[in-house]
C-alpha positions as CSV (number, residue, x, y, z in Angstrom):
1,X,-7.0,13.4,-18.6
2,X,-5.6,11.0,-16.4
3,X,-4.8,13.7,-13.6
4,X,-8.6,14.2,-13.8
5,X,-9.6,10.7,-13.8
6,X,-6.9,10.5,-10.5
7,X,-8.5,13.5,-9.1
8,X,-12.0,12.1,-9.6
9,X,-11.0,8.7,-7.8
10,X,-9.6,10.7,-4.9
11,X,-12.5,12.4,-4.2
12,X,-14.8,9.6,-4.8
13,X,-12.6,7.6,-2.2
14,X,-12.5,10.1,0.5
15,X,-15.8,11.2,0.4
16,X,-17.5,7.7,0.7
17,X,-15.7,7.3,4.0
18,X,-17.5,6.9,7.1
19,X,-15.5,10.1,8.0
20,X,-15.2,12.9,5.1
21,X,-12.0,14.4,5.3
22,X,-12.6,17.9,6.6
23,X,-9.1,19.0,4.6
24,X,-8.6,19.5,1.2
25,X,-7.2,16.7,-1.1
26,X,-3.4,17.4,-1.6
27,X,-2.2,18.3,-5.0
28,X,0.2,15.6,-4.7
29,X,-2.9,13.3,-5.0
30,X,-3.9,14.4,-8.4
31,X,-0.7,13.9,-10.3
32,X,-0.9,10.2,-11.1
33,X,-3.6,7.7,-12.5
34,X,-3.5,5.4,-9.4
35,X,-6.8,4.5,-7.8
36,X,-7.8,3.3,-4.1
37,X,-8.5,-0.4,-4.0
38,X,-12.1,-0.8,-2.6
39,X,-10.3,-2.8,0.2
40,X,-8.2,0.3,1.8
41,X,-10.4,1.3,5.6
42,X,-11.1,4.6,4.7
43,X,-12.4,5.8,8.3
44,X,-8.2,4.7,8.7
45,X,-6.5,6.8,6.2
46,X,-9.2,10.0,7.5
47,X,-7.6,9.4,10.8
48,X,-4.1,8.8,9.8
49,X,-3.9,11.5,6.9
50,X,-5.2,14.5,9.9
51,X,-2.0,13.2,12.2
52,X,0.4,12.7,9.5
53,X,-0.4,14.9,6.8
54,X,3.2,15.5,5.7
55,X,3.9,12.4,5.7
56,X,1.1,11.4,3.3
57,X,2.0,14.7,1.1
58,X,5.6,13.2,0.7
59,X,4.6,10.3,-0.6
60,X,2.1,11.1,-3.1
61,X,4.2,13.6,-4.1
62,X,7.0,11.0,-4.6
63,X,4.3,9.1,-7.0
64,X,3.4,12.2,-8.5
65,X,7.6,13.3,-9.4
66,X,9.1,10.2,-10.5
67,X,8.4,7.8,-13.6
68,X,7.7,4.8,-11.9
69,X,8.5,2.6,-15.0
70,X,12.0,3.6,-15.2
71,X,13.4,3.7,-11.6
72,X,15.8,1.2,-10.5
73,X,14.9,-1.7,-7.8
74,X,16.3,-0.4,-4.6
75,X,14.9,2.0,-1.6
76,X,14.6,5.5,-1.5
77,X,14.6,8.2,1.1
78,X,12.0,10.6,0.8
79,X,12.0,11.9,4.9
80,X,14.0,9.8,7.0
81,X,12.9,6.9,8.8
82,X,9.1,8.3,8.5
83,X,8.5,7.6,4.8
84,X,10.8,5.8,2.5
85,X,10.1,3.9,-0.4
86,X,11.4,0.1,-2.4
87,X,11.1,-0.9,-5.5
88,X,10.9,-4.4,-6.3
89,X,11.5,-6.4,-9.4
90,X,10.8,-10.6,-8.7
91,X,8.8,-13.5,-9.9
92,X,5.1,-13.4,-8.0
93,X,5.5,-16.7,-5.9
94,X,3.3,-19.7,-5.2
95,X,0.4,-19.3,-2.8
96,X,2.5,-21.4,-0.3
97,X,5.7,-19.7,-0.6
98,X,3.5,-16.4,0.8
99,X,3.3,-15.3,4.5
100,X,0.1,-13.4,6.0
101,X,2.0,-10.2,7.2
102,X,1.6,-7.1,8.9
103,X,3.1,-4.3,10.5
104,X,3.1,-1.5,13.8
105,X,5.0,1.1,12.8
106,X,4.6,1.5,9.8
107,X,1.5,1.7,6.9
108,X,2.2,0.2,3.3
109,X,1.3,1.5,0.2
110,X,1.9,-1.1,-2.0
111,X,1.2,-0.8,-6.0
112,X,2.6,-2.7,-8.6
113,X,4.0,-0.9,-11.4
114,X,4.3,-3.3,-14.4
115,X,3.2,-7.1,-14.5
116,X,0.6,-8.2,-11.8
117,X,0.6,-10.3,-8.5
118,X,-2.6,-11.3,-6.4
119,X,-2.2,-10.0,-2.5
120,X,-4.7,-11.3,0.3
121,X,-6.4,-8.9,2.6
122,X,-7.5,-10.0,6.2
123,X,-8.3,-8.5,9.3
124,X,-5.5,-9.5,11.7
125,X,-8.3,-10.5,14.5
126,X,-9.6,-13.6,12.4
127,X,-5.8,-14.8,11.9
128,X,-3.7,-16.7,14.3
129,X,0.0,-15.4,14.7
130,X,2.6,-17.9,13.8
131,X,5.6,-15.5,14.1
132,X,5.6,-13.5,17.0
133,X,6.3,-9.6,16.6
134,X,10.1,-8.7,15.5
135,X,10.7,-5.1,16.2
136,X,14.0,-5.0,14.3
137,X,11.8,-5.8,10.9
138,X,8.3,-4.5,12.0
139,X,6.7,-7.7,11.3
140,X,4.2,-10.0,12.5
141,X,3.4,-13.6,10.8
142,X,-0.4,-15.2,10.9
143,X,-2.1,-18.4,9.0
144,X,-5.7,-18.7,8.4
145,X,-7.7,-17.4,5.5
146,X,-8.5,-14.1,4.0
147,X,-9.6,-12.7,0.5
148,X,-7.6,-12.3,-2.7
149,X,-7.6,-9.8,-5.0
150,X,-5.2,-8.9,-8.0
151,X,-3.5,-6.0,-7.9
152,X,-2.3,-4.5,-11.4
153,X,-0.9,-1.3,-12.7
154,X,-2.8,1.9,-11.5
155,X,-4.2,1.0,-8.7
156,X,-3.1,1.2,-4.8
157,X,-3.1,-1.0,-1.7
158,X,-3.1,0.8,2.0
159,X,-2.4,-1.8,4.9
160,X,-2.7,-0.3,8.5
161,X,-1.3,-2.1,11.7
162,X,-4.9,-4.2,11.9
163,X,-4.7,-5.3,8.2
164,X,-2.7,-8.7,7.8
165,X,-1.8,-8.4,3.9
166,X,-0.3,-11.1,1.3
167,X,2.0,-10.4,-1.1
168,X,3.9,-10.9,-4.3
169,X,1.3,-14.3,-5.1
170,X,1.0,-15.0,-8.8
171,X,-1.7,-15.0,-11.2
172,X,-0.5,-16.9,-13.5
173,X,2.9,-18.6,-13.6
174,X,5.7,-16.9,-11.3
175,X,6.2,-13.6,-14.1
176,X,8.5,-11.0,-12.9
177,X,6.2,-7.8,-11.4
178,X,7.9,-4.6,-10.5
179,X,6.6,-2.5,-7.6
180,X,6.8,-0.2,-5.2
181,X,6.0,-0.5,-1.6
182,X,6.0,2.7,0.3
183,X,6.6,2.7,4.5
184,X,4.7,5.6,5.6
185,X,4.8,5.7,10.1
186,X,1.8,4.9,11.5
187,X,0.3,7.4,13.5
188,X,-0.7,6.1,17.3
């Protein structure tokens, strides 16, 4: 059932895109119950799953062949220096102990496995950098404002170079969340 309901989302997802996926939907994508969040650009991810469709395949199919729940925190190599994964396991923080981020080379698919953490979601055009670009971590800083939404077990974030995104921001009172963020290269 819950490869159906994943199924289900998938399709739903892609095909409300401004651009329908002209490809199939990988069978990678049907293994887990994780849903897109209603914030990912889906004209985006058309574009970046045609030029990178390996890449994407890898790491849905790392979702799809590995219980979540029970790996251990650290990162994992699933093809090189174009997609790798990190799992996380750390109190959510206070709004102000949160940067706006974003990256250039890379895409994130972030989803939290247990606990939950709110992450903000802004277009990096209405921000203002504060941290100049460092190549050695692929990361920009910003301030200014954005929308918040939480993110909880079974669904999944996608942030592209033009998405600033907020992370690891508690709910309610600094709990522990464990997640995985996985670094898929972005596709020029």
């Amino acid at each position: 059932m819950k490869k159906l309901s994943f199924f289900f989302s998938i399709i739903l997802f892609l095909f409300i895109s401004i651009d329908v996926i002209a490809q199939t939907i990988p069978a990678a994508l049907t293994a887990q119950s994780l849903k897109p969040h209603e914030t990912i650009n889906k004209a985006e991810f058309s574009r970046q799953y045609q030029r990178n469709k390996n890449y994407w395949d890898e790491a849905f199919g790392f979702l799809k062949n590995h219980d979540l729940d029970t790996m251990a925190v650290g990162k994992y190599v699933i093809d090189g220096d174009n997609v790798y994964a990190t799992i996380t396991e750390n109190p959510t923080k206070d709004l102000d102990s949160t940067k706006w981020e974003s990256h250039r080379n890379y895409i994130d698919l972030q989803s939290v496995i247990k606990g939950e953490e709110k992450i903000g979601v802004a277009d990096i055009t209405q921000l203002t950098v504060s941290v100049p670009y460092n190549a050695s971590k692929d990361l920009i800083n910003y301030s200014g404002e954005g929308k918040f939404y939480v993110a909880d077990p079974g669904t999944f974030f996608l942030f592209f170079p033009a998405d600033a995104h907020r992370p690891n921001i508690t709910t309610n009172g600094n709990k522990p969340d464990k997640k995985i963020v996985i670094k898929i290269r972005y596709a020029e």
